[in-house]
N, C-alpha and C positions, 0 to 999 in steps of 0.2 A: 809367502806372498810378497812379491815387490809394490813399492812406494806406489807405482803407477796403478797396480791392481787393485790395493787397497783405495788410492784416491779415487779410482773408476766405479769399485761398490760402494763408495758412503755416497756418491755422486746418483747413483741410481737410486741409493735406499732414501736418499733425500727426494729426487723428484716421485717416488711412488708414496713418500709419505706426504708431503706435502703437494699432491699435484693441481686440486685447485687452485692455488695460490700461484703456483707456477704459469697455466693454465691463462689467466686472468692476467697476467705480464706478458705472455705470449699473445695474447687478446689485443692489449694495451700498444705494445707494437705494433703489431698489423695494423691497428686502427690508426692508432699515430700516423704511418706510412701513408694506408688511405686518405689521410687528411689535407696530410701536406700535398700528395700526389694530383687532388683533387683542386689546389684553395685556386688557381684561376676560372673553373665553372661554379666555388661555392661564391667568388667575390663576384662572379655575376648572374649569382641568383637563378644559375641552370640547372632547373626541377624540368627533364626534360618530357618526362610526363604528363602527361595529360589529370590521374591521377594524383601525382604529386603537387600539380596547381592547385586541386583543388582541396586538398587537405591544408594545402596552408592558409589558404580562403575560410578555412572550418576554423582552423584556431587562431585566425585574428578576428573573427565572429566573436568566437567565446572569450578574447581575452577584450574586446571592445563591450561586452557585459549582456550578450546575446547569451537567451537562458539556454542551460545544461541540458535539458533537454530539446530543444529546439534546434533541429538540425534544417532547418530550410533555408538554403541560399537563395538571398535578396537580389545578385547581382544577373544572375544568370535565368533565364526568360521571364524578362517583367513583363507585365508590374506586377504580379505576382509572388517571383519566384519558384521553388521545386523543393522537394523534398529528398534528399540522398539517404542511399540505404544503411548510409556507415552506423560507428557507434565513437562515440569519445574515445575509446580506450587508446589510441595511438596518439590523440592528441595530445595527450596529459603530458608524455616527453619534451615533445615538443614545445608547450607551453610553459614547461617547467625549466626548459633551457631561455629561453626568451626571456622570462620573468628573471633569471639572476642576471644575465647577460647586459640587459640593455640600460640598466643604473650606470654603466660603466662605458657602455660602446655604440648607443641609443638606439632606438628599435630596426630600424633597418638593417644594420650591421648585426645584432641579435637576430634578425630572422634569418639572418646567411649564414651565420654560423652553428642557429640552433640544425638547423638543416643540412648542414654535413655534419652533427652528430649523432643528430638522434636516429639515424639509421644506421650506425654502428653499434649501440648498445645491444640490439638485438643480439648480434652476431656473438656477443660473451654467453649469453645463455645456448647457441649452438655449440660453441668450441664447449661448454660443461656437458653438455649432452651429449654427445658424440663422443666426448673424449670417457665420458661414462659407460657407453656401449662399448667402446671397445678392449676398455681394459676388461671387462667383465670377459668379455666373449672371446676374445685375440691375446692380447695379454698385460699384465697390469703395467708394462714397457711401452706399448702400443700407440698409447695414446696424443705424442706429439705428431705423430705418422697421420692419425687422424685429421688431424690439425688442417696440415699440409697439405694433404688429399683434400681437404674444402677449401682454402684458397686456392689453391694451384692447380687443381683439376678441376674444378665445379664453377667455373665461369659463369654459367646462368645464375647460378644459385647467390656468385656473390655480388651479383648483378643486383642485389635483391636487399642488399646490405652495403651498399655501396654508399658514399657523401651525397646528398639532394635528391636518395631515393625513400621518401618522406611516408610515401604509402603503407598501408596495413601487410604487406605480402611478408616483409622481415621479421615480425612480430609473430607470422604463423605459423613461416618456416622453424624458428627457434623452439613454438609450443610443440612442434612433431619434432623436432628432434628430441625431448622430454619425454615424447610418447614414445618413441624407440629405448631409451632409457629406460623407462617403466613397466615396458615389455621386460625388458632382459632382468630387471632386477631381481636379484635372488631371495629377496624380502617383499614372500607376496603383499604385504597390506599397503607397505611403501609403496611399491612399485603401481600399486591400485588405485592409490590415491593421486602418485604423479599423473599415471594417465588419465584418470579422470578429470583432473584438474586443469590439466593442458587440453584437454578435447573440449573443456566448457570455456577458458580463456580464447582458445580459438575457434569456436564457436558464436561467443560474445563479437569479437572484432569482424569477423566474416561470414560467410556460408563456403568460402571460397574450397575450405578443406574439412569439408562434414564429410564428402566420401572417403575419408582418412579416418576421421574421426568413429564412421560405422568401421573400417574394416579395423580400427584396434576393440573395438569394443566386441567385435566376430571375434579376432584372435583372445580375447581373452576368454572369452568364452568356450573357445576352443581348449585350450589348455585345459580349464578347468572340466570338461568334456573328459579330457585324456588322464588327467591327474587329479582326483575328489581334494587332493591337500592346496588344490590353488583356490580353496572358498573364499578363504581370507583376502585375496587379492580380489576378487570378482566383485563381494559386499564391501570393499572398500573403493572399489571403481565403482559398482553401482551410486551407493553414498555420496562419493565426492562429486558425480557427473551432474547427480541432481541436485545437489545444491549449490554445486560452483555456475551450474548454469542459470541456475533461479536466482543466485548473486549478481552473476550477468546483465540476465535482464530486468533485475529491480534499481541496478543501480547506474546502467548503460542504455536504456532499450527509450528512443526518441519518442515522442508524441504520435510522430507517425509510422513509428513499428510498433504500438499496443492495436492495432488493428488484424483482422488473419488474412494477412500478405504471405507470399512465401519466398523472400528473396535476403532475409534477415532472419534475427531471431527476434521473433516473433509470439505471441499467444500460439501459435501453432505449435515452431518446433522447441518452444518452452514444455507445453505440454506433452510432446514425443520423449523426449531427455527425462522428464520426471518419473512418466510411464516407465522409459526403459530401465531407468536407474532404480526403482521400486520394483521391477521387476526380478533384476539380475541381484537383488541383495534378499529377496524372499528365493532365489533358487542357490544363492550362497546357504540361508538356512536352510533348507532341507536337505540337497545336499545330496542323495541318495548312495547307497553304496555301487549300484551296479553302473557301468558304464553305458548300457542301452538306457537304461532308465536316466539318466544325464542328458543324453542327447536326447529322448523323445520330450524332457520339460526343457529343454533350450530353443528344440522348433517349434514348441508350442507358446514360450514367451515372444519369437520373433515372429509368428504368425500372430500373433494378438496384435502387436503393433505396425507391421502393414493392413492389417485391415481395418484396425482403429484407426490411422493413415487416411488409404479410402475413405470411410465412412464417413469421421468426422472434417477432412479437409480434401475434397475432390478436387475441388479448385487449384489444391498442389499439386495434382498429379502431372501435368503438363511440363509446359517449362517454368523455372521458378522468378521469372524475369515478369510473366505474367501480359505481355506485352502486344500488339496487336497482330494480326497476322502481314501486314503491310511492312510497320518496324521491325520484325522478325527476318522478313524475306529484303527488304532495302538496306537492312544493317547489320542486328545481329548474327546474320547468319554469314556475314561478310568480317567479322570481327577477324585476323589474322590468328589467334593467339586462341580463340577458340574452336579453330578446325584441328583434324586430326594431325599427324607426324607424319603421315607420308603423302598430305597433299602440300608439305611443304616444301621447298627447290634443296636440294640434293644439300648442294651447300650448308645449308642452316640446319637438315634434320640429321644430318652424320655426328656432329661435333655431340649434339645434345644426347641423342638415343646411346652412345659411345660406351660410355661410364655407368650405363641402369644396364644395359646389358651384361657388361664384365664385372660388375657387382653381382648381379644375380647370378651367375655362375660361381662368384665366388662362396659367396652364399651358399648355395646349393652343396658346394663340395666340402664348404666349413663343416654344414649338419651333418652330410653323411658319412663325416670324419667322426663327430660328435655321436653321432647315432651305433657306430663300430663301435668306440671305443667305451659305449657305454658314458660319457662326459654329463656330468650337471648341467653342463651348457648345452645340450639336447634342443633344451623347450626355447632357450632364448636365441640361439641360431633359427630354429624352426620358424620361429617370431619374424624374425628379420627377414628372413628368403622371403614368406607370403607376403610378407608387407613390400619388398622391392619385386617381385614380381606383381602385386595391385600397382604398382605404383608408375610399371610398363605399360600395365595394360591399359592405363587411364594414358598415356601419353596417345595413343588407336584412339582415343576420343576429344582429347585437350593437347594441344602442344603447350598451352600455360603450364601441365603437369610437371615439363622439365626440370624446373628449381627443386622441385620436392621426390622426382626421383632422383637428381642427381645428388643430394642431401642423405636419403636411403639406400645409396648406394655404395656410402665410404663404408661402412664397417664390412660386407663382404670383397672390397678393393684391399682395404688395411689387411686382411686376412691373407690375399694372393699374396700381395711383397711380405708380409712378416713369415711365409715357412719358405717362398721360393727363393727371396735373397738369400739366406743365410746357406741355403745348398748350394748354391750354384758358387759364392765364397771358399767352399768349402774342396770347389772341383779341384783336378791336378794341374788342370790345363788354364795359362797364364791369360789366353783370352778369353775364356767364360769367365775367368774371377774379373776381369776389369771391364768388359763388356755385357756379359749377361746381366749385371745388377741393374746397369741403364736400362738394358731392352724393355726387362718386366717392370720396370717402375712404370716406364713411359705406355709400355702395352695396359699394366693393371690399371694405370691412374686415366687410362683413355684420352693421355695428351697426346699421344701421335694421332689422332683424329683431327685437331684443330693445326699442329705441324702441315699435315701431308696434304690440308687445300691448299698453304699457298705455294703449292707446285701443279696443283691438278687443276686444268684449266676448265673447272666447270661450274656451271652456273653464275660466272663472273656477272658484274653488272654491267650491261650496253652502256651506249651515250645516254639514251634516254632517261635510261633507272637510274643514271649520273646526274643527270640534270634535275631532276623527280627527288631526288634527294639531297641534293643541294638546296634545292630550294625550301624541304620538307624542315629542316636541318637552319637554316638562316631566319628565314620566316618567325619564327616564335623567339629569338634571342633578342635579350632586354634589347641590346643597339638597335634592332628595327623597330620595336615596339614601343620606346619609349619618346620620340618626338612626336607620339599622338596626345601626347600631358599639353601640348603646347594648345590645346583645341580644348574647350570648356568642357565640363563633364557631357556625358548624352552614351546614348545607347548604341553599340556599334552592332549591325548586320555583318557577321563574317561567316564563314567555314565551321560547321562544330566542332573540329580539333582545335581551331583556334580560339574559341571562346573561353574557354578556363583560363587560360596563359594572358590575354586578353586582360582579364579582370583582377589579377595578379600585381603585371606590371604596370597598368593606369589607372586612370581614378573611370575610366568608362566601365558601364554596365554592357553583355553582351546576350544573343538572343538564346544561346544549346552549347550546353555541353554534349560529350558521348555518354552518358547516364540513362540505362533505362526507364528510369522513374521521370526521366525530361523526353520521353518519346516523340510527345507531341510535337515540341521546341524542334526536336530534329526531321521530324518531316514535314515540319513547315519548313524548313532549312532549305531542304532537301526539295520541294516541291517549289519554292522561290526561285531555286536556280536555275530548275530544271522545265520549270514552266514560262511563260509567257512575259514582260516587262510586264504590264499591266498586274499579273498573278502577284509578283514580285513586289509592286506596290502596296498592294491587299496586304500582304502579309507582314511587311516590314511596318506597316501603320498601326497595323495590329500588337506589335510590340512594341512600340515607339520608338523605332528605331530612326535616326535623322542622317544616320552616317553608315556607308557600305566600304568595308575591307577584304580585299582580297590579293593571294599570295598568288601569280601565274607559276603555274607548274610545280604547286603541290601536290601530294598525295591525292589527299582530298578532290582537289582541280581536275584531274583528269578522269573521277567518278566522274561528278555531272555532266562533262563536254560525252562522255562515252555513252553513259546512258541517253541524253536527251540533246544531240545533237540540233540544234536550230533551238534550243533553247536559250533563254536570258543571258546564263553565264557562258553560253558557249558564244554567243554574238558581244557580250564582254571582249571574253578573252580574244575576238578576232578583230580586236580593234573598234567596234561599231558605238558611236556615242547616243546617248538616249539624254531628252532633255532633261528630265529631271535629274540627272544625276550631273553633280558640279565638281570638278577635281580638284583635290585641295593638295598644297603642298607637301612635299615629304623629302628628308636627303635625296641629292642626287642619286646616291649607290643605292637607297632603296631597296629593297627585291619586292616590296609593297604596292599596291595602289589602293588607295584613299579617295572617296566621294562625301561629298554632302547630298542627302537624297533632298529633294526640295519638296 
């Protein structure tokens, strides 16, 4: 063996011995990269989210000594306030950077920096889980390739883990990738326990990914259906679900989700998790030997808890938002991110759909290499295809799904390039060895999808959507919002997207967020604009609001002129003055106008 060869296996036997460690420096860098790449939107405090406003509104709550449980934001439709569905559990990063931070660089500069960190932390417990799945299932080499394929291919996903993306979605993505881990693990009680642990952690933070969290708890149950030896793993997923999630909500669940709401975790789906996890650890013990007799007590614990479901909470069976039929048809239904994948413009649904499909083919053809060759790795390929094809199928329902299929989609991508490069290397011919390895990277990792728009002239944006988004995009940034400090505190009447960002960067209170729990706030929003000056008046008294803001040629903006033309804001926006409204100053370049309502 030459110098080179031997220094190339100790090099290998080093990164598979030690690849966490490795793993978590490759972590370290990306995130490093991210930081810097990022620090002129962290130095001005661009949380461009709507969401992300208002997480950081949550834990300058709790660190100004607003109780632990007490999640009602004071700022946002007075004088009362609302109740948000969230839970602490993401704040605590966040706070916990703040708190070392600002002894040294004083709170403001601690809340821009905690905020392009604490959404990278997530992203280290992805690269472990991922890079977990795929040495298991692809090979114990595999794993920097994983990596790779979720930075450089999964754009939505790291969209999600990105500097100033402060919201709960990073934290849930990382808990499913733990549950693809725990699927594949070849130590069923471990791997029982990951996934249990992860589906009650991210169950705690959201609802957002329970339809993830039934179908691992289907797949495991599946398994143990096909294989009597996976009890171990099912009674230790049962175990952990129910009490990582009864930890959940003793120790995370706000004042106003011990009620039976269904849009949290709740006394509801507290009680669903406990049933199902006392369930599935009395069908670990029994156990039975036959495999019919498996499955007829597995549909009989899951019919026990849909109808225990019905019965005991009807009120869930709807939508879990719970919300009016009005707010429903005015907003949520209009939500971008909650319609399906193919009512979205060509442009945006190619790049995403790209990668969950050449995943799940890859998928598909790992197992049925798996399944030939008789492999151990059978069941946890098996794991992975049903779970990236659920993970399609919810994109037909949710285009939100894309981070999380494009997440369960690296290990059957990892799987294409790790057998097709090394053959096509292998060819005679001198342009498959230097061209073919490109092609399939960029075909399996589904970046020739986000390449080939910008040649394909479709769905570009007009002047309009140009302008609509410029404005969507200037509007909410600290430089326009922050020469409203110069004006004494009081309650600003704007836009619902604009309210969060709103109470962020001033010391003003504003009337709605986008928050279903603030429904009312937004159709009174909504009905202000769209109705009458005088309506407008009603309403804006109603909250105490003394001052009216608005962006021409937002987003937002061209709802209300669309729907209720000759309305309030449409006679605004066409220049028309109303007395009571007084215009107060604001930079010249503005994109703003500002009223004092009288």
């Amino acid at each position: 063996m030459s110098k080179i060869e031997s220094w190339w296996s100790d090099l290998v036997a080093e990164l598979d011995r030690h690849w966490i460690k490795y793993a978590l420096l490759a972590w370290f860098i990306v995130g490093l990269w991210y930081f810097v790449s990022a620090w002129p939107q962290i130095r001005s405090l661009g949380l461009g989210d709507t969401d992300d406003n208002m997480r950081l509104m949550q834990v300058r709550a709790l660190l100004n000594g607003q109780g632990w449980y007490d999640l009602r934001d004071y700022y946002l439709n007075p004088p009362g306030g609302f109740d948000i569905h969230w839970s602490r559990i993401v704040d605590l990063p966040i706070a916990g950077l703040i708190l070392i931070l600002r002894p040294f660089i004083g709170t403001p500069w601690a809340e821009r920096v905690a905020c392009g960190i604490a959404p990278l932390l997530p992203l280290s417990i992805a690269f472990i889980g991922l890079g977990a799945t795929v040495r298991r299932l692809v090979s114990p080499h595999a794993w920097p390739l994983a990596m790779a394929l979720l930075v450089c291919a999964c754009t939505p996903t790291m969209l999600m883990f990105a500097p100033d993306r402060i919201d709960h979605h990073g934290w849930q993505l990382a808990m499913l990738s733990l549950t693809v881990a725990g699927l594949c693990d070849p130590k069923g009680a471990r791997g029982g326990v990951i996934v249990g642990l992860a589906s009650a952690v991210s169950i705690s933070i959201g609802l957002e990914m329970l339809p993830y969290a039934a179908m691992a708890g289907a797949i495991i149950a599946l398994q143990w259906i096909w294989d009597r030896g996976e009890a171990r793993r099912v009674a230790a997923y049962g175990v952990s679900l129910a009490s990582g999630t009864a930890l959940g909500y003793g120790a995370f669940a706000s004042y106003a989700n011990s009620v039976m709401r269904c849009d949290a975790l709740t006394p509801v789906y507290l009680t669903v998790m406990l049933v199902a996890g006392g369930l599935l650890f009395v069908l670990a013990w029994l156990s039975p030997a036959s495999r019919w007799a498996r499955l007829g007590l597995a549909f009989a614990a899951g019919a026990v808890i849909v109808a225990g479901f019905a019965w005991l909470f009807p009120q869930c069976l709807g939508r879990p938002e719970q919300a009016s039929p009005e707010l429903v048809r005015n907003w949520l239904d209009n939500v971008r991110e909650a319609k399906p994948i193919y009512q979205h413009p060509f442009r945006q649904a190619f790049p995403i759909v790209t990668l969950p499909i050449i995943g799940l083919l890859g998928a598909a053809i790992a197992t049925r290499r798996a399944i030939t060759d008789r492999a151990p790795i059978m069941v946890g390929w098996s794991a992975v295809t049903l779970f990236t094809l659920f993970a399609c199928l919810m994109l037909l329902w949710q285009t939100r799904a894309g981070p999380a299929a494009q997440l369960l989609a690296v290990p059957g991508a990892a799987a294409l390039i790790w057998v097709a490069v090394p053959l096509l290397l292998d060819s005679p011919n001198l342009l498959v060895r230097v061209l073919g390895p490109v092609v399939v990277v960029l075909v399996a990792s589904g970046m020739f999808s986000g390449l080939s728009l910008r040649f394909l002239p479709i769905d570009k944006p007009d002047a309009r959507m140009t302008t609509i988004n410029r404005a969507s995009a200037r509007c909410p940034a600290i430089s326009s919002l922050a020469p409203l400090n110069r004006y004494p505190s009081a309650t600003i009447f704007s836009f619902v997207d604009l309210g969060p960002r709103i109470i962020v960067v001033t010391h003003h209170k504003a009337v709605a967020g986008p928050y279903h729990r603030n429904g009312d706030a937004i159709l009174d929003v909504q009905h202000a604009f769209g109705g009458s000056p005088d309506q407008f008046r009603a309403i804006a008294r109603k909250h105490g609001a003394t001052m009216l803001l608005v962006c021409p040629n937002m987003a937002e903006s061209t709802i209300y002129r669309a729907r209720n033309p000759g309305g309030f804001y449409d006679r605004l926006a066409k220049g028309e003055m109303f007395a009571f409204l007084e215009p107060l100053e604001l930079p010249r370049n503005s994109p703003l106008r500002l009223f004092r309502i009288k």
